[in-house]
N, C-alpha and C positions, 0 to 999 in steps of 0.2 A: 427871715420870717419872724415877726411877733407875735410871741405867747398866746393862744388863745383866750379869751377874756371868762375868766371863773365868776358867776354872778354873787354862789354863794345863798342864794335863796329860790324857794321854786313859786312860780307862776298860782296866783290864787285867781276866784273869782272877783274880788274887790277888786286884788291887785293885779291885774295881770300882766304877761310879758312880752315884749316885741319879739316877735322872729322875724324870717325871711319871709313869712305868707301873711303876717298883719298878728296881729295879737295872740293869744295863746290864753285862755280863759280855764280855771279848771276848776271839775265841781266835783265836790268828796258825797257821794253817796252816802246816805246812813248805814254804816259798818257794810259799807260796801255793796248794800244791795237796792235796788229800784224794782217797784212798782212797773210793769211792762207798759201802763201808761205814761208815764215817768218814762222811763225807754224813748217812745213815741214822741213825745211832746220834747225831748233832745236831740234827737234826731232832723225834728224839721226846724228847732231853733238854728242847728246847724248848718242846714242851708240856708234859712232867710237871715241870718245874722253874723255868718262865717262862711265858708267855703268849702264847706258839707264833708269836710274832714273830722274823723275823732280820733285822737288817742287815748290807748289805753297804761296806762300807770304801772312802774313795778310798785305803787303804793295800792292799788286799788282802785285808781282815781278815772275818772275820765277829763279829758280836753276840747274841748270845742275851740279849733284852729281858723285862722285868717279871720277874724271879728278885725272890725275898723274899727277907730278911737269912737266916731258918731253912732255906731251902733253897740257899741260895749254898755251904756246905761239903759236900752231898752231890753237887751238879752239877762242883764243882772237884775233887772225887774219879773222879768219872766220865771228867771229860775228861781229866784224866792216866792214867786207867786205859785209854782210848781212843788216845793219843799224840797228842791236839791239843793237849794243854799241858805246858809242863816242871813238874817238880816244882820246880823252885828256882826261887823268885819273881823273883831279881833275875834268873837266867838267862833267864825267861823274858819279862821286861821290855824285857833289852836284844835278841829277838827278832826286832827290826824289819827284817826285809830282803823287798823286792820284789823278785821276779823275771819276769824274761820267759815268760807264757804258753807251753805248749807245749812244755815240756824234758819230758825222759823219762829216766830213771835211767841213770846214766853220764856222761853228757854233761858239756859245759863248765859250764854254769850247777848241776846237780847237784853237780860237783865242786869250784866257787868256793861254792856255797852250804855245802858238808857241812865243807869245812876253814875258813872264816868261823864255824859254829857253833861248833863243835870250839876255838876259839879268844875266845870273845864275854868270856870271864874275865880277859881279857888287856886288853881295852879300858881305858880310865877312864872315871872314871864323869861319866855326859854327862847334858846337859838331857834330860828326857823325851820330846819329840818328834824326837829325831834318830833318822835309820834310814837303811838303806843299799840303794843298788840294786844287780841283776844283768843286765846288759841284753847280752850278748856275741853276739848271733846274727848273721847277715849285713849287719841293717842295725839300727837299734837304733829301739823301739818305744814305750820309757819315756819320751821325751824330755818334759817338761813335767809327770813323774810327780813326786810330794815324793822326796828322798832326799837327804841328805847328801853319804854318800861313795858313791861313784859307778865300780863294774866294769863298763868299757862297750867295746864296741868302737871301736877308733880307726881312719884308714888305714891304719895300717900295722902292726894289732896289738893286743893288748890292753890298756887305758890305766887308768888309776887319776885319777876325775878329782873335784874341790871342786864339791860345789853352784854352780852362780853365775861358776866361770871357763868358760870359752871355749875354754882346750884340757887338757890331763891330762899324766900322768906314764907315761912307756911300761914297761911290765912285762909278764914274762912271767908266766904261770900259776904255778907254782912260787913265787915273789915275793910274789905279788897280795896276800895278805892278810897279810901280814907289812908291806908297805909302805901297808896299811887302816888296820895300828894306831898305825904311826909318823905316821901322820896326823892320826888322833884323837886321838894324847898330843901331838903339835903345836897342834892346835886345844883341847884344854883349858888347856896351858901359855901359848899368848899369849892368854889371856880371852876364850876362846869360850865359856864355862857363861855370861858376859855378856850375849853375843849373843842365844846361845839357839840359832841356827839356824847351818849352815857360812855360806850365802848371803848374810846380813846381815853374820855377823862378818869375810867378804874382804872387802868394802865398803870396811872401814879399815883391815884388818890382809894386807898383801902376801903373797903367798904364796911358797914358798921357792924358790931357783934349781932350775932343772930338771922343778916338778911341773907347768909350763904349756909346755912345747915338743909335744907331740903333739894332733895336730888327732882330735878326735871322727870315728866314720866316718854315712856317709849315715843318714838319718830315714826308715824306713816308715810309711807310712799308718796311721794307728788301726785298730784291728780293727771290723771292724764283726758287726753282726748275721749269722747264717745262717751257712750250710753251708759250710766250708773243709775241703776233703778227708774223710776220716776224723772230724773233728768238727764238733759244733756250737755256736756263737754265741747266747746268752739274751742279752737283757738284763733288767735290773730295774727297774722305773718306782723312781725316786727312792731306790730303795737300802737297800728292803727289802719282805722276800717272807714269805710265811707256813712254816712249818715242813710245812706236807704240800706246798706249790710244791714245798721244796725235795725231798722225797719222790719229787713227782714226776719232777724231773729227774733222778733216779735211774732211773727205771723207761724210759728210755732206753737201758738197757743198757752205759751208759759206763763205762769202768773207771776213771778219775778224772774231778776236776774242776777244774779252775783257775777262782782268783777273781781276777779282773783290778780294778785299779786305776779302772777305767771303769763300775765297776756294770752288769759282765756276765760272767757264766758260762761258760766255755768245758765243753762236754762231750766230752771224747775218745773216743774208736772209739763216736761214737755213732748210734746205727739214723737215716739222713740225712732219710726221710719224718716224722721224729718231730715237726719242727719245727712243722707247721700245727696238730697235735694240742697244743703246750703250748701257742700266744695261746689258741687257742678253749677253754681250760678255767682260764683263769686271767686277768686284768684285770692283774695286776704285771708277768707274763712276758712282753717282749716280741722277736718271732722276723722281723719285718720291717724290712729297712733304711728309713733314713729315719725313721721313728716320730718325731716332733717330742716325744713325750714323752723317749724317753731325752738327747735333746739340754736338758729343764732341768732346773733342780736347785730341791728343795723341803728344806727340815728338817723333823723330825717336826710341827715346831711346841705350840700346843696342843692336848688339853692334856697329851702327851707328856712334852714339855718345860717345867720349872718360868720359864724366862725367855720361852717365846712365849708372845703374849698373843691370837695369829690361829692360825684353821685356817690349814695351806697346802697340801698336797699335792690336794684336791680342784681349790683355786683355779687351781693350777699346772696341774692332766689339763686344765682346760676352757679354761684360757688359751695353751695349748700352740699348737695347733690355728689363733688366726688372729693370733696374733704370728711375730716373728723368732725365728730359733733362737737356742738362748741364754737364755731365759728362766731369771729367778731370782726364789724366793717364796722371803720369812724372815721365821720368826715376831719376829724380834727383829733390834736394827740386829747382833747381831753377825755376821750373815750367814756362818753357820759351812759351810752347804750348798755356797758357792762365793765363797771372799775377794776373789776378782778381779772386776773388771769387768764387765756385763753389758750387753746391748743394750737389755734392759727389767727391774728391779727392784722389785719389791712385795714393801711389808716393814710388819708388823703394828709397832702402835706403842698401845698403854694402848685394843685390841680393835679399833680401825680400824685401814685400811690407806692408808700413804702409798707412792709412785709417783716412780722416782728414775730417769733417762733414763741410758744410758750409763755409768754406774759402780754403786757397793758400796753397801750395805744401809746403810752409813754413810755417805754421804754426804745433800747437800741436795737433798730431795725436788722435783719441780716440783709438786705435789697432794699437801697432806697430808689427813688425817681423813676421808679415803671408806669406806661400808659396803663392806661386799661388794657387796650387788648394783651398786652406782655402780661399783665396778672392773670387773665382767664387762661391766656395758651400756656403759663409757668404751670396751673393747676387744672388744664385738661378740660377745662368748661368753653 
């Protein structure tokens, strides 16, 4: 069998990516959150311009799937005429910032986020997968999110901290992103476009006196499902939803929506009984904690994806249920759905499935060459 093919870069709206279903278009919300109109007007782009598929991003991001070549410049017309996409390609490339669910216009993270936009021209120019986080609330939420460079709360303040060290560089707001860029012209001048990532490239390369003296401040719990004040918690079985789903979590009432890093939904000022009403009309949307589905991770697989060679996301709903949490199904060893480690691994290999204990899609199988059905009757589903 041949290696699966590593692209190395991820799907934009200028640029987008061929799959199995036609194109793969994707569009970075402002610090991740949309106007419930905005919602709507994605939604039906998704049908009349793709195949009313969305995914949702461990970056934040969403996707509008199956777009043809012929309809790819009327949909990228739309979504700048919408404001989910910048018109300048490279602007909108270098894009990439997570933020903490939950801001509201003004605020700290609004305000780290508007003047980092405001500045993204200033950057150099970086490997494709770097992006930056915003996490400044009380207690910080992103921990373990992808992000480069890193606006996070410290003890004692606000810190500036490297993927990968262990404490940051203390700055004030005013500073913050002025001291983002003298970071990233650091990090391309000592051979970070090398690395590829901040994380790998401190590995080797020390970082400067003074940006590791302030310590990160405390880790909040992940968010979970369901009702937290004022809004509501969706989540999404594996990390994508149909274009009327998302319709319907409009009709909620909420006036935005945050797309979290966790393939889930936050709906703001949204009507609180609404939640039992989205599981019972939708099999994706899930409004119950605990669900063992949202805890694995599946890739589209086949035949979505041109390098899986297995279904996964069925295998994954019926394996959910009498395995550990943590479950990982990949159509292929690159195991794109989750690169780390897993407590149980099922990964399609030339239409069987081999069975990998405790680590990646890539590693040594303990069972290779099972049907399907031998992997469900191996684990009881």
């Amino acid at each position: 069998m041949s290696a699966p093919l590593v692209r190395g870069w991820c799907p934009g709206a200028h640029r987008p990516m061929m799959s199995g279903d036609g194109l793969v278009v994707r569009v970075k919300p402002r610090l991740g959150q949309l106007t419930a109109d905005q919602a709507l007007t994605l939604a039906q782009l998704s049908k009349s311009h793709g195949n009313g598929m969305i995914d949702v991003t461990s970056r934040a991001n969403l996707q509008v799937r199956g777009v043809s070549e012929a309809s790819h410049p009327r949909l990228l017309a739309a979504l700048i005429d919408a404001g989910l996409v910048d018109a300048d390609p490279e602007m909108d490339a270098r894009r990439a910032i997570v933020a903490a669910p939950g801001w509201s216009g003004g605020d700290q993270t609004d305000r780290l986020g508007t003047a980092l936009e405001a500045r993204l021209g200033d950057l150099p120019a970086m490997p494709a997968k770097i992006g930056h986080v915003i996490d400044t609330g009380p207690a910080r939420i992103l921990d373990g999110v992808s992000g480069d460079f890193r606006l996070e709360s410290g003890e004692s303040g606000l810190i500036l901290r490297a993927d990968g060290a262990l404490r940051g560089r203390p700055v004030t707001e005013d500073e913050a992103v002025d001291a983002l860029i003298e970071m990233a012209w650091w990090f391309v001048e000592t051979g970070g476009r090398e690395s590829g990532r901040m994380k790998r490239h401190i590995a080797s390369v020390e970082l400067p006196s003074g940006w590791t003296c302030a310590d990160p401040g405390p880790v909040a719990p992940r968010l979970d499902v369901g009702p937290h004040g004022g809004s509501l918690s969706v989540g999404v079985a594996f990390g994508q939803l149909r274009a009327d789903d998302l319709s319907a979590l409009c009709a909620s009432g909420c006036s935005t929506l945050d797309v979290t890093p966790w393939r889930m939904i936050v709906l703001n000022d949204a009507t609180q009984a609404y939640d039992k009403l989205i599981e019972s009309h939708s099999h994706v949307l899930i409004t119950t904690p605990g669900n063992p589905v949202l805890a694995s991770h599946a890739c589209p697989g086949a035949p979505l994806c041109p390098q899986g060679t297995v279904e996964t996301r069925d295998m994954a709903r019926r394996l959910a249920f009498q395995v550990p949490p943590g479950l990982h199904v990949s159509g292929c060893a690159k195991g794109c759905a989750h690169p780390d480690p897993a407590p149980l691994t099922v990964v399609g290999c030339d239409g069987l499935y081999d069975v990998v204990r405790d680590g990646r899609a890539s590693d040594v199988p303990e069972a290779r060459g099972l049907t399907r059905a031998q992997v469900l009757e191996r684990f009881g589903a």
